[in-house]
C-alpha positions in Angstrom: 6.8 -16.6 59.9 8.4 -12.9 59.9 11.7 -14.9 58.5 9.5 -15.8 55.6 8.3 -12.8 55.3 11.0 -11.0 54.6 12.4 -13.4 52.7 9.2 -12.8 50.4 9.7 -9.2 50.4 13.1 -9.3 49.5 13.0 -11.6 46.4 10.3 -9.4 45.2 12.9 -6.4 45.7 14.8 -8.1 43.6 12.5 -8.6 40.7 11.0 -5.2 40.7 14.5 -4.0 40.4 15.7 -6.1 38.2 16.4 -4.0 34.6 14.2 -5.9 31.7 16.0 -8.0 29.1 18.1 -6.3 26.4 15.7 -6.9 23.1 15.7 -6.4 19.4 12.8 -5.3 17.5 11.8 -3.0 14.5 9.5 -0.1 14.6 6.7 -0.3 13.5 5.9 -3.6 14.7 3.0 -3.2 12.6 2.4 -2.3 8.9 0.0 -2.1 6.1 1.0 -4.9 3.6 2.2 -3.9 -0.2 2.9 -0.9 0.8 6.5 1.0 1.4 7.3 1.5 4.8 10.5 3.2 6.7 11.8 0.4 9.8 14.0 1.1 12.3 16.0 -1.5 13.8 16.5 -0.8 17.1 19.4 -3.1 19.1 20.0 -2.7 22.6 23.5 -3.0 24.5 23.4 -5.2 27.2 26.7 -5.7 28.3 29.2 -3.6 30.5 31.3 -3.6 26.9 30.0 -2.2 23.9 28.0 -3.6 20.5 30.1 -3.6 17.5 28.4 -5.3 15.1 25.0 -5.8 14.0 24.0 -8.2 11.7 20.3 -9.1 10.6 19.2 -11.4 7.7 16.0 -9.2 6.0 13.0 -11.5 5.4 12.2 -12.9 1.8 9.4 -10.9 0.5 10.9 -7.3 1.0 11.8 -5.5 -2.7 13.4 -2.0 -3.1 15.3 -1.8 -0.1 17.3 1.6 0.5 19.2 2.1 3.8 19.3 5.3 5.5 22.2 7.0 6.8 23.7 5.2 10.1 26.6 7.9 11.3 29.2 6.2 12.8 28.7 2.9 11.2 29.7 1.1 8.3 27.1 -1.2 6.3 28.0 -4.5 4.3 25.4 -6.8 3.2 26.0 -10.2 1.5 22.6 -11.7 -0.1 19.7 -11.1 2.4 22.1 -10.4 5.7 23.1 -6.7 6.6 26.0 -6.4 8.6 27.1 -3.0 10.5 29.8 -2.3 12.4 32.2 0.1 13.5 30.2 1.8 15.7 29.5 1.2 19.7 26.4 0.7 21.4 26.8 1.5 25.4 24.9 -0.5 28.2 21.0 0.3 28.0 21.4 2.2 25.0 19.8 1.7 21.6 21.4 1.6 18.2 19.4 2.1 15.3 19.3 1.3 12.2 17.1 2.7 9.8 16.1 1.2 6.0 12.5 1.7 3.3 11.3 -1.4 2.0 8.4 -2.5 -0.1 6.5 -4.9 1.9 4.8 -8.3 0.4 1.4 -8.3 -0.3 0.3 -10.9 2.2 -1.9 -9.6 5.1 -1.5 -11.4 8.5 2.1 -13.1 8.0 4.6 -11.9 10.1 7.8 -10.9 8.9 11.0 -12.1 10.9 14.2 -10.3 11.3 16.7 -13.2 12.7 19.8 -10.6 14.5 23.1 -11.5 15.8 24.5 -9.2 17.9 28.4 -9.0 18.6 30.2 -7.2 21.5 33.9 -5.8 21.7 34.5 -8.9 24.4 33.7 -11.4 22.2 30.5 -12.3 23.3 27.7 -12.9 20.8 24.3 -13.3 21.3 21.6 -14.2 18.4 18.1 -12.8 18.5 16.7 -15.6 16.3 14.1 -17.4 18.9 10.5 -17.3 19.0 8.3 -14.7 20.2 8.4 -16.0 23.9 11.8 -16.9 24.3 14.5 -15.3 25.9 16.2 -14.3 22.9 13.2 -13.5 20.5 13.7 -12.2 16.8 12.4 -8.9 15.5 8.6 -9.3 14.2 6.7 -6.7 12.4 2.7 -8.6 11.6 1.0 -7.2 8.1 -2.0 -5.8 8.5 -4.6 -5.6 5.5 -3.9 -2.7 3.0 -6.3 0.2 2.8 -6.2 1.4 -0.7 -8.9 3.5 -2.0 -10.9 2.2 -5.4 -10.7 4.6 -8.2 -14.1 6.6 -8.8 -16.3 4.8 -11.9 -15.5 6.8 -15.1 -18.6 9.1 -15.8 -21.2 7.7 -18.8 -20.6 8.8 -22.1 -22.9 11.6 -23.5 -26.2 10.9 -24.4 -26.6 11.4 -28.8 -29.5 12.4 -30.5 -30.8 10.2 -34.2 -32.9 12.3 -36.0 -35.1 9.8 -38.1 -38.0 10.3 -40.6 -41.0 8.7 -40.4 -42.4 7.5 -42.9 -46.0 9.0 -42.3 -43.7 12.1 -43.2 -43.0 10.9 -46.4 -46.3 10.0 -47.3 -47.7 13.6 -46.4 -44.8 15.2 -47.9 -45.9 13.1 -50.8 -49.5 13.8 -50.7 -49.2 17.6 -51.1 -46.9 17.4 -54.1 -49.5 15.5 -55.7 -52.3 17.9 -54.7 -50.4 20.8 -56.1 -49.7 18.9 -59.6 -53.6 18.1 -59.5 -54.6 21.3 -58.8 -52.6 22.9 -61.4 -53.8 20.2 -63.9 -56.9 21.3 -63.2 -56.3 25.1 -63.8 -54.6 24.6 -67.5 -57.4 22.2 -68.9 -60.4 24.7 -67.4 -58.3 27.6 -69.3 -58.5 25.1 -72.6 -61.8 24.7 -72.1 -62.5 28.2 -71.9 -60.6 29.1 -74.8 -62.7 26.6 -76.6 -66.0 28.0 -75.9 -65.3 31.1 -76.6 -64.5 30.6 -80.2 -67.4 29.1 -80.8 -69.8 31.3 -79.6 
């Protein structure tokens, strides 16, 4: 029993102390969709030898690409695959790789980065499998886009039509008749005075 035991403890040593698997991935793993966003590629050494070269193939979607200054390195790219190499990345260390991209307007796909990593010894190993393999690819998921809607245009101004009624024009009218009655009056009562007074 105390054989066992020890046995027990000892294997679990081992896996606590174990160092995790080298990985590739892309920061942020998460972004909004159509929208431009910097990524780093980050690629770890794993290997008592250094990483020389990095190659990834950039998912179909991405536009206006622009690649960000990677000292040490030199950058090739032939179609959709980037290549770097040149440069040296030690046991446990990181290399990154930095690039802007516009990202498709598709919310919820996820965005695959396929990358083959090469070491001075020859060895080559290709993070190209799924998300729970051993050797996964580089994912970044697409979350929905928060855009703010434009403000309504204001109304347009209220205008003002004057317009005449027409009970306006018939009282307009019915004083200027008044006034030519009335004055009618006035000259044929002066005629009629005129005339009286001769005769008497």
């Amino acid at each position: 029993m105390r054989r066992s035991v020890l046995l027990l403890a000892v294997a679990l040593g081992v896996f606590l102390v174990a160092p995790a698997y080298a990985h590739v991935e892309v920061n942020p793993s998460r972004a909004p969709a159509d929208r431009v966003t910097r990524i780093v590629l980050r690629v770890e050494g794993e290997e008592s030898v250094p990483a020389v070269k990095v190659a990834v193939q950039m998912p179909a979607g991405l536009t206006d690409i622009k690649f960000h200054s990677t000292p040490g390195w030199k950058r090739t790219e032939t179609g959709r695959v980037v290549t770097w190499s040149g440069g040296a990345i030690e046991l446990e260390q990181f290399g990154r790789f930095p690039f802007t991209a516009h990202l498709p307007a598709t919310p919820g796909k996820v965005l695959v980065f396929p990358t083959i990593e090469t070491y001075s010894n020859g060895k080559v190993v290709r993070w190209i499998g799924a998300e729970s393999s051993d050797t996964p690819a580089a994912r970044l998921l697409l979350t929905a886009s928060k855009t703010t809607q434009p403000p309504p245009p204001p109304p347009p101004p209220a205008t003002t039509v004057t317009t005449t009624s027409p009970s306006s024009d018939q009282g307009d009218n019915a004083v200027v008749y008044w006034v030519i009655g009335a004055g009618s009056a006035v000259v044929i009562a002066a005629f009629g005075l005129a005339l009286w007074r001769r005769r008497h």
